[in-house]
N, C-alpha and C positions, 0 to 999 in steps of 0.2 A: 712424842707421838700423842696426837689427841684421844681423848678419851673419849671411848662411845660405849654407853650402855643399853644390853638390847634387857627385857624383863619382860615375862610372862605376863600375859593377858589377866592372867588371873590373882594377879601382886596388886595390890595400896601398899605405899607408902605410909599413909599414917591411917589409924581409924578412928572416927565418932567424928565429930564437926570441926572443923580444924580452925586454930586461931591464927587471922589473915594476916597480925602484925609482923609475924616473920617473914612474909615477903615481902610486905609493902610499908613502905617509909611514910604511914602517911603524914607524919609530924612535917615531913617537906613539903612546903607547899611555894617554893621559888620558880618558875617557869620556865622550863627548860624548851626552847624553840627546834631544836634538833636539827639544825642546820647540815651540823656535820655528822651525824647522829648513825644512827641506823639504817633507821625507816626512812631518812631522806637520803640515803647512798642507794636505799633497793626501788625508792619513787623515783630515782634518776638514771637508774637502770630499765624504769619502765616493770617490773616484777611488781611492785605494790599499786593497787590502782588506787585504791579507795581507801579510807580510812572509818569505824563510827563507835561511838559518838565522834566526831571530829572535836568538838569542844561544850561548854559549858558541865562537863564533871568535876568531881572535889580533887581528881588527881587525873591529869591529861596523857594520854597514850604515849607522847614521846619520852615523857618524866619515869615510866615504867621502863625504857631500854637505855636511859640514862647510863652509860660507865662508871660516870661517878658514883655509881650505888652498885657497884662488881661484887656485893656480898650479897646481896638480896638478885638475883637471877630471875627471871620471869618465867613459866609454863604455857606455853603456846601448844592448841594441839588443832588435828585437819582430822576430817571424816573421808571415809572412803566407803561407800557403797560396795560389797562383793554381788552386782547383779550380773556377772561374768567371770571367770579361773584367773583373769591378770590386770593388772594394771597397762593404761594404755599413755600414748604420747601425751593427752589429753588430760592427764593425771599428772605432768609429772613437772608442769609448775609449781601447781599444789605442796611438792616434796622439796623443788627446790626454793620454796620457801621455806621451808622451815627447815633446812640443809643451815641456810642463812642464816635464819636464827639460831639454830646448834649452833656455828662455829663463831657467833657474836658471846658464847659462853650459856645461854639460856637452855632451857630442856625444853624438849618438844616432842607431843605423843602423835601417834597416827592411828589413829581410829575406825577399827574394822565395824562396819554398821552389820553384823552379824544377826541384828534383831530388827533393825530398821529396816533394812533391803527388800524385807519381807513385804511393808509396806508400797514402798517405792516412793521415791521424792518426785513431786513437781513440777520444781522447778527447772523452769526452760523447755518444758516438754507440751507437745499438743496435743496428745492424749496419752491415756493412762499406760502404764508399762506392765508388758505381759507378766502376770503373776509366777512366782519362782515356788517349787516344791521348797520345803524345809530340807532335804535330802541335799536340793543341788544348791540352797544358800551355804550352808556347812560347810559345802566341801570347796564351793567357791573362797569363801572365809578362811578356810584353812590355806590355798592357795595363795590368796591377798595376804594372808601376814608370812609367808616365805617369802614371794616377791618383794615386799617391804622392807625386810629384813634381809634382804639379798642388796639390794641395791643400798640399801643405809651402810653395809657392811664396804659395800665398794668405793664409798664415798671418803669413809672413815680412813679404808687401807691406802688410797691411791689421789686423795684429794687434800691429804694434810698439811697445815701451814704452817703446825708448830705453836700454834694457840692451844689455850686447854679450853676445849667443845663444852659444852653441854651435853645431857645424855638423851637420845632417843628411844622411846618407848616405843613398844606395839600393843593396844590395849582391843578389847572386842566386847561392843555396849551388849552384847546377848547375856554376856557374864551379871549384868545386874539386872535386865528385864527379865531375866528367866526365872527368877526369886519372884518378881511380882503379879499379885493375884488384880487382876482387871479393876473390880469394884472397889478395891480398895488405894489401887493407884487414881482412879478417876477422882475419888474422893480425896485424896489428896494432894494430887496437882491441882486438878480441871477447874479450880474453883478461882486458883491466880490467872486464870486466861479470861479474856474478855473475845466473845465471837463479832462484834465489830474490828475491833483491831483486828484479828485474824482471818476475817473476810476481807479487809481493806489490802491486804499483801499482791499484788501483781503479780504473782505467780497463778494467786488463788482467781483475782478479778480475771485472768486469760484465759484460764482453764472454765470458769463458772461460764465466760458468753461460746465456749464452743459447740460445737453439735453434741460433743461426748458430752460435757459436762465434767465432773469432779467427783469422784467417788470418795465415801465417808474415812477408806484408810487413808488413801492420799492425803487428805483436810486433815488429818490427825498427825502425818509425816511433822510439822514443823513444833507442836509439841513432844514430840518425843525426841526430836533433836535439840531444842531448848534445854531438856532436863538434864538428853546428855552433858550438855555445858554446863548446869548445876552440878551433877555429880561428877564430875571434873573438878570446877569450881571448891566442892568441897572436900572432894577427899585430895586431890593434889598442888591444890591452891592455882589452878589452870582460870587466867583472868584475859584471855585472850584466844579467842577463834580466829583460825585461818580458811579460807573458802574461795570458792571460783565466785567472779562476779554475781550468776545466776543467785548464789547463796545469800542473799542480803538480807533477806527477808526472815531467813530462817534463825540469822545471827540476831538480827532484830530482837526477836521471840525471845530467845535465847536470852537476852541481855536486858529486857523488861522483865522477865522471871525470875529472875537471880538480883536484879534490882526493890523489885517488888518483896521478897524475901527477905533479903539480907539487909538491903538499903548500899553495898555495896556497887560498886564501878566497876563492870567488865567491856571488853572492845573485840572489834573485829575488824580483820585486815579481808583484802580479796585481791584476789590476783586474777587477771586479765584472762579469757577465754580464747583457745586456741582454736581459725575456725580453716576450713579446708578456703581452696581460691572459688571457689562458688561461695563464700560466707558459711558455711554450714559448720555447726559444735562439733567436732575432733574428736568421736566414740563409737560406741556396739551399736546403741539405737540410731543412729545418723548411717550406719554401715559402712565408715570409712576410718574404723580404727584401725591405728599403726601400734601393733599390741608391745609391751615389753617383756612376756615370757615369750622364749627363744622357741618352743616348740608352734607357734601362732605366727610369730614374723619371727624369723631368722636377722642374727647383728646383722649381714649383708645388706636385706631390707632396710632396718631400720638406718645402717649407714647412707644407705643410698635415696633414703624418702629427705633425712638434710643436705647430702650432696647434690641432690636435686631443686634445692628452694630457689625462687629466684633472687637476683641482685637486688632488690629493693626491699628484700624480708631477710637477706642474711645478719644485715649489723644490727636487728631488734633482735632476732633470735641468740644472735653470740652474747646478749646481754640480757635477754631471759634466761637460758636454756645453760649457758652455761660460770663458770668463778672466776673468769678471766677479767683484769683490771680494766675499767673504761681507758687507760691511757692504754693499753694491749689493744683490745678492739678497735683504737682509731688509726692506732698503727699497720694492724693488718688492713684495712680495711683503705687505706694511703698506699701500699703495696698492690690492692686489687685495681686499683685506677690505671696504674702503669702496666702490669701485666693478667686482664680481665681471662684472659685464655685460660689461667692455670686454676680459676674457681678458688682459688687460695681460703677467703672465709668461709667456703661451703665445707671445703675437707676440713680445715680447723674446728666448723661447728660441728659435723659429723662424728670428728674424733671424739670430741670430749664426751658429747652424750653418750654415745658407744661404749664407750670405755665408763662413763658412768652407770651405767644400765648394765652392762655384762662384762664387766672387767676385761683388765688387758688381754685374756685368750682369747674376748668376742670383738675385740678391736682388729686383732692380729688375722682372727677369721675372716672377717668382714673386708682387709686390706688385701687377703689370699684369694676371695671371690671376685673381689672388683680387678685384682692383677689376670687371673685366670679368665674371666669373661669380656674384660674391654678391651686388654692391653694384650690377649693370645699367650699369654704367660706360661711356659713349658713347666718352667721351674713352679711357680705357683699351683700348678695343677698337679704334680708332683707330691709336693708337699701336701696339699688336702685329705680328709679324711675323708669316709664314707658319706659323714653324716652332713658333712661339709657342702660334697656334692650332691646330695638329693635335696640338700636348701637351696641351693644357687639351681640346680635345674629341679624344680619341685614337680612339674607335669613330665620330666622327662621318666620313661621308662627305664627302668632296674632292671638286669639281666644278668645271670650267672650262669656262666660257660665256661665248661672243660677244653682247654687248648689244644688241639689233634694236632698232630704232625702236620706241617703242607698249610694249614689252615689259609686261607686266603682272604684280599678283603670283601670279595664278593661271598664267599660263604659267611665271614663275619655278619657284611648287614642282611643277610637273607635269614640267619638264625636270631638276629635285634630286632627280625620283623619292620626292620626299616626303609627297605622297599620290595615294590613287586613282584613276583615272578615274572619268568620270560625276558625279553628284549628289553624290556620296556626298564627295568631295574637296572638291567648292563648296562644299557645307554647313558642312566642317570650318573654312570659311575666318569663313563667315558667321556662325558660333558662336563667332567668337572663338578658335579652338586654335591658332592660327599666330600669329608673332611676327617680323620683321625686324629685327637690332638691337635686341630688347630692345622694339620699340616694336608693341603690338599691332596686328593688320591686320584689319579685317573687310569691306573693299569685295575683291573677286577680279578687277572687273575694274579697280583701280586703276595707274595706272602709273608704275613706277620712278621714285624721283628721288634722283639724285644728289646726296650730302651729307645724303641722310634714312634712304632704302631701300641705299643703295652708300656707303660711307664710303671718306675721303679714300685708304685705302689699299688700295682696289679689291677691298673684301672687303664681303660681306654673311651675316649669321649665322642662320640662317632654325631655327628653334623649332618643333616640330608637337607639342601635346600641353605638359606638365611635362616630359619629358627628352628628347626626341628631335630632337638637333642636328644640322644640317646647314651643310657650309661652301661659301659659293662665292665665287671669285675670277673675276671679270669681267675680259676681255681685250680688249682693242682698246677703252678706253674716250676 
């Protein structure tokens, strides 16, 4: 079983300036093209876009995920803003990059920007982002590393190959800016930064020609993300950022500063930005995020935002989004041509995220709502929980009712407040628009029976019309 380790935010591994010879061979100076490598398995996948420096350093990016140096491991880590309680679809490249990396044997941390978010990043944005209380970054932050820590865990339990991993960290940059006093951090970073370089960044040149403008915290976002990578850098020998494309600039910073310092070679990877069919960034600020705490998007959801992709996005996505071998995906994907009907790679892509994101119960959830709403599923609706169904019918109304003698189905929807009084309700009955369970009704004064109209789990699903759902849970039955 692979090994995953999770460690407190508030853990170093080693203290005072760490000496870099332990992880880096720099005596090797052979060229290793990385053909069959890593980073050329995850740039073939489409998961790695970019690479930088690309080349002219004293030891080249592909040379640090070399095998043949399986003693020396690399430290990859990604930033995650808490300017929201979860991580979203948008986010979770990001993770299964350095999933990747874990299970190529390297260690990789996820990085709660706990002190940064406060600021707000830039980048990719057209104007400034609404400023956040310290109150609700916290507790966002404390959310962001359970979600991380939720999903790293499900990856660990239900994605293993039998290789020995690397370990995953969750670490939170507040824990070292919270020690630092302003003037004396200015005075000793802000003098390695040069304000041409740092004006010249295209995040900052897009933001400088808009009507808003660029506020002094923003302009300050990509030094304090820099240093993050220094104290990475030094306390855990972290010689490699991971980021969404948008991030280049900030890796940039980041890798002049630590260069500048040290004289040392650090790199950054980016992965590809995930944008809705309008083009638009895949998040809170864009308003079309597909979140991965289950109380915000329910597995159903998120199962069905990939069962929904279309045919010319599934085979990029089966090899973003999920560890399945490029000869597996050509295979599936040879199987969708002959029979398009059955969506074959959308439920494959669906499943794995799902079950990546909320383990096997939100996979099994996810296949109980989609049996239960598309396919009239008796058994499926049966089986669900409460919580189950106020996901899958989220605007349906809740109702709890004591079962009377006699009860009928016209007094059912008349106490679900599901239709009218008068004529005009009876009629709806008698025409057919009402449903129990899936199972058409048209007597109104028929009465209740249990295991027909009330299923085993004290729930009945009452239908008025094509969409208008109603739930009710029967008590004292």
């Amino acid at each position: 079983m692979a090994a995953l380790i999770f460690r407190c935010f508030s853990r170093v591994r080693w203290s005072g300036t760490l000496n870099l010879s332990g992880f880096l061979p720099l005596g090797l100076r052979k060229a290793h093209s990385g053909a069959h490598g890593l980073l050329a398995a995850q740039k073939a996948r489409g998961l790695f876009k970019d690479f930088f420096p690309e080349r002219g350093t004293k030891v080249e990016l592909p040379e640090l995920f070399d095998r043949g140096t399986a003693s020396f491991p690399q430290t990859i880590y990604c930033g995650f803003d808490p300017t929201a309680d979860s991580l979203h679809v948008g986010h979770l490249l990001a993770l299964l990059g350095l999933f990747h990396l874990q299970r190529a044997g390297h260690n990789v941390i996820a990085l709660v920007g706990g002190a940064t978010a406060r600021l707000g990043d830039p980048s990719g944005r057209t104007k400034e982002r609404e400023a956040l209380e310290t109150d609700s970054v916290r507790a966002n932050a404390r959310a962001l590393r359970l979600g991380l820590e939720a999903v790293a865990a499900n990856h660990q339990q239900l994605f293993s190959d039998g290789r020995s991993w690397g370990s995953f960290t969750v670490l939170d940059n507040s824990a070292w800016y919270q020690k630092q006093r302003l003037v004396d951090f200015l005075a000793a970073v802000g003098g390695h930064f040069r304000m041409g370089t740092l004006l010249s960044r295209q995040s900052v040149q897009l933001r400088l020609r808009s009507p808003e403008g660029m506020s002094l915290a923003e302009f300050f976002y990509q030094v304090l993300q820099a240093y993050d990578f220094y104290y990475l850098f030094q306390r855990y020998g972290c010689r490699v950022q991971l980021g969404g494309s948008d991030q280049l600039g900030n890796i940039m910073s980041g890798y002049e500063f630590i260069h500048k310092l040290t004289g040392e070679d650090v790199f950054g990877i980016t992965v590809p930005l995930i944008t809705s069919t309008t083009g638009a960034k895949l998040g809170k600020s864009a308003g079309n995020a597909v979140w991965l705490n289950r109380d915000k998007t329910s597995p159903f959801e998120l199962y069905q935002f990939f069962v929904r992709q279309p045919d010319d996005s599934v085979e990029r996505y089966l090899k973003l989004f999920t560890f399945l071998p490029l000869p597996e995906i050509d295979h599936i994907m040879q199987l969708h041509v002959t029979e398009p009907e059955w969506r074959g790679p959308q439920k494959r892509l669906a499943a794995e995220v799902t079950k990546l994101v909320h383990g096997r119960e939100g996979l099994d959830s996810a296949k109980r709502c989609t049996q239960a709403l598309y396919h009239s599923s008796i058994d499926a609706l049966e089986d669900m929980s409460d919580q189950e169904l106020k996901e899958l019918f989220k605007e349906a109304p809740f109702s709890e009712l004591v079962l009377d003698p006699g009860t009928s189905v016209l007094d059912t929807c008349r106490k679900a407040n599901a239709i009218p009084d008068g004529p005009r309700g009876y009629r709806m009955i008698t025409e057919g628009g009402v449903s129990i369970n899936h199972q058409q009704v048209t007597n109104p004064e028929s009465v209740l029976i249990v295991g027909q109209h009330i299923l085993k789990n004290g729930l009945s699903l009452l239908k008025i019309g094509k969409r208008n759902f109603y739930i009710i849970k029967w008590l004292q039955l």
